[in-house]
Backbone bond lengths (Angstrom), bond angles and torsions (degrees), N, CA, C in turn:
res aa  C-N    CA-C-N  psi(-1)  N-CA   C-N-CA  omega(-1)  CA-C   N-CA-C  phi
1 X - - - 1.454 - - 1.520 109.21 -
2 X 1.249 110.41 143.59 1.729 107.29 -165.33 1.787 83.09 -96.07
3 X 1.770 107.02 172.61 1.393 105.51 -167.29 1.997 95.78 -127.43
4 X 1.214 98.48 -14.52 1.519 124.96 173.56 1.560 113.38 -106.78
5 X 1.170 115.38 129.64 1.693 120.29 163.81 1.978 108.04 -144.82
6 X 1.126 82.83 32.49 1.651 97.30 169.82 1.955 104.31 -150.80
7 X 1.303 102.00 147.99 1.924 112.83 -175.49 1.478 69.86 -113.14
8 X 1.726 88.48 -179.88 1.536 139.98 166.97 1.598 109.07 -58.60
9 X 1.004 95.34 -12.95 1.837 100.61 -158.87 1.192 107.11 -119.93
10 X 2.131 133.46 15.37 1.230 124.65 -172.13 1.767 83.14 -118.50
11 X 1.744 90.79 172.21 1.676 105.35 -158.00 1.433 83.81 -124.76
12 X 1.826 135.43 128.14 0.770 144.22 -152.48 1.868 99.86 -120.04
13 X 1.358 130.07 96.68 1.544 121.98 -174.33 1.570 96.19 -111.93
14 X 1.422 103.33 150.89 1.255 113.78 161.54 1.451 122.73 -126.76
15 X 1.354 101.73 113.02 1.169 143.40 -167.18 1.910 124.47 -67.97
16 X 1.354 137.40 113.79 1.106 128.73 178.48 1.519 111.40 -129.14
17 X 1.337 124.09 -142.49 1.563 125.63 178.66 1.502 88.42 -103.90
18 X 1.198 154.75 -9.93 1.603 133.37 179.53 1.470 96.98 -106.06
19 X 1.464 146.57 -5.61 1.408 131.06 -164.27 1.697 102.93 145.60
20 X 1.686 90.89 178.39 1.367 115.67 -172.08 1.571 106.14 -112.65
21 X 1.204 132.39 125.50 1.203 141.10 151.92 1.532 114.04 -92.94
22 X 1.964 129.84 129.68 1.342 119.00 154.81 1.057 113.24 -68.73
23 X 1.565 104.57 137.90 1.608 116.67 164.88 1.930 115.85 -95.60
24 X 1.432 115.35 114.86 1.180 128.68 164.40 1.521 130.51 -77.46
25 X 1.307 104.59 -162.95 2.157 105.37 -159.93 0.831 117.77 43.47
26 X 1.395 99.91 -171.85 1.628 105.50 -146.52 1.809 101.57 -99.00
27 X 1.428 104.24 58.59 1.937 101.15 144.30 1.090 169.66 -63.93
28 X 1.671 94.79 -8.97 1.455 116.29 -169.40 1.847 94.44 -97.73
29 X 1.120 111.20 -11.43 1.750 97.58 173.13 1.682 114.03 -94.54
30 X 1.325 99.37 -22.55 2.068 91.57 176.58 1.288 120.51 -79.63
31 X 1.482 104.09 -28.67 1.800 104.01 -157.40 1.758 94.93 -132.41
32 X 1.777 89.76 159.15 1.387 107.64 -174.10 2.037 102.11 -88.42
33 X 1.314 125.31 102.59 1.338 89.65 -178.54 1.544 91.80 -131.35
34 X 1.533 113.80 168.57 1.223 139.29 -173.88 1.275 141.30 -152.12
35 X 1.303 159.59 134.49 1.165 134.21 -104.73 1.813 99.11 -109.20
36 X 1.301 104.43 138.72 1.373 101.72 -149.88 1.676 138.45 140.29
37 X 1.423 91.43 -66.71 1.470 125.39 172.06 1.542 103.09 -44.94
38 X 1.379 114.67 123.51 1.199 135.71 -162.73 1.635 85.25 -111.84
39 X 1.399 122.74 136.98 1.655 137.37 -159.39 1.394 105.41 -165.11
40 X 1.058 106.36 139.30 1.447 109.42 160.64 1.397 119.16 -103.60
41 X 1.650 145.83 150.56 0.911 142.37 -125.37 1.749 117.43 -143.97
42 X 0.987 138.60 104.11 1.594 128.75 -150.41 2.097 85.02 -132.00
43 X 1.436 94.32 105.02 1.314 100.10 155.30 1.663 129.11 175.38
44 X 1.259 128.14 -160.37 1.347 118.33 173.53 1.737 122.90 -106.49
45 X 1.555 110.73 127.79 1.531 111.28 178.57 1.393 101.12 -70.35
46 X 1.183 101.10 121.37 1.962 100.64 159.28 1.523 116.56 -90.34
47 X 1.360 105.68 -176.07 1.546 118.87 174.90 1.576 120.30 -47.66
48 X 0.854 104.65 -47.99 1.578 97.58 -179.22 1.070 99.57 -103.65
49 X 1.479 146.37 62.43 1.823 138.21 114.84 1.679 80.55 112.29
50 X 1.107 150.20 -58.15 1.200 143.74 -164.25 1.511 109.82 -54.33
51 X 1.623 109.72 154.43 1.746 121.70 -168.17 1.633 104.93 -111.76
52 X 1.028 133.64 99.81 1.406 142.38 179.89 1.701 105.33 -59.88
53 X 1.383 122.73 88.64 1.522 136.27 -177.28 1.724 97.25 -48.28
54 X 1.410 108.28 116.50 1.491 101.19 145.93 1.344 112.46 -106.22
55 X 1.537 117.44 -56.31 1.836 105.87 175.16 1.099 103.72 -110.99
56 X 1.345 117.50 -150.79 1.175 134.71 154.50 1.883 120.95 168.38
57 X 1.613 109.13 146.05 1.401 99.35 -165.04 1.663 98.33 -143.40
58 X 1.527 99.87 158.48 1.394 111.05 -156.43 1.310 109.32 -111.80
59 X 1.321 133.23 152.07 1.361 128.20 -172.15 1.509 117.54 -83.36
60 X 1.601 120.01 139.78 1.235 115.72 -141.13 1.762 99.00 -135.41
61 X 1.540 129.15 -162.02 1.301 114.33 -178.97 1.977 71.16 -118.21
62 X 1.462 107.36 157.59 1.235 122.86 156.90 1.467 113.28 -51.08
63 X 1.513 134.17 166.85 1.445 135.32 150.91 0.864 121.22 -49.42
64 X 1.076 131.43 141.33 2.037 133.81 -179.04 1.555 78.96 -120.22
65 X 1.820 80.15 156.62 1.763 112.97 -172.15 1.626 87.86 -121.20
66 X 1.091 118.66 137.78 1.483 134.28 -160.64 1.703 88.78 -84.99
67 X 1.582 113.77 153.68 1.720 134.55 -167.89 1.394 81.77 -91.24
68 X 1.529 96.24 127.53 2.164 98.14 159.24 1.886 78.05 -105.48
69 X 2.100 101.46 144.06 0.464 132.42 179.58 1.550 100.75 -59.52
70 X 1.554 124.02 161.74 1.605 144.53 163.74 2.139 95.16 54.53
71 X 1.096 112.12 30.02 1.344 98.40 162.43 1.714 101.72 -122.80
72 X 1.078 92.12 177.32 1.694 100.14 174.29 1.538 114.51 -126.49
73 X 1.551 96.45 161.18 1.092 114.38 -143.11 1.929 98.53 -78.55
């Protein structure tokens, strides 16, 4: 299983229904991402249209509470 599916050399935009913004810093070494991936986005727009990445977090299932048997739901 590869642990990377992004190089040094890919351009990371985030994408909505009005346009594309590039996403900057250093993201392509923490996280696995791929085109698609729905994220939410924590950082600063600079001067020229680009978003300076500080975090960022991915959409997840809530905690599940485990089924006790013979009760209902």
């Amino acid at each position: 299983m590869k642990d990377r599916y992004s190089s040094d050399r890919d351009v990371f935009m985030l994408e909505d229904d009005s346009g594309r913004i590039k996403l900057t810093g250093n993201i392509t070494s923490t996280q696995v991402l791929v085109t698609g991936t729905v994220v939410a986005v924590l950082g600063t727009q600079k001067v020229g249209g680009e978003i300076e990445v500080e975090d960022f977090g991915f959409a997840d299932f809530p905690p599940q509470t485990p089924h006790k048997p013979g009760k209902t739901l």
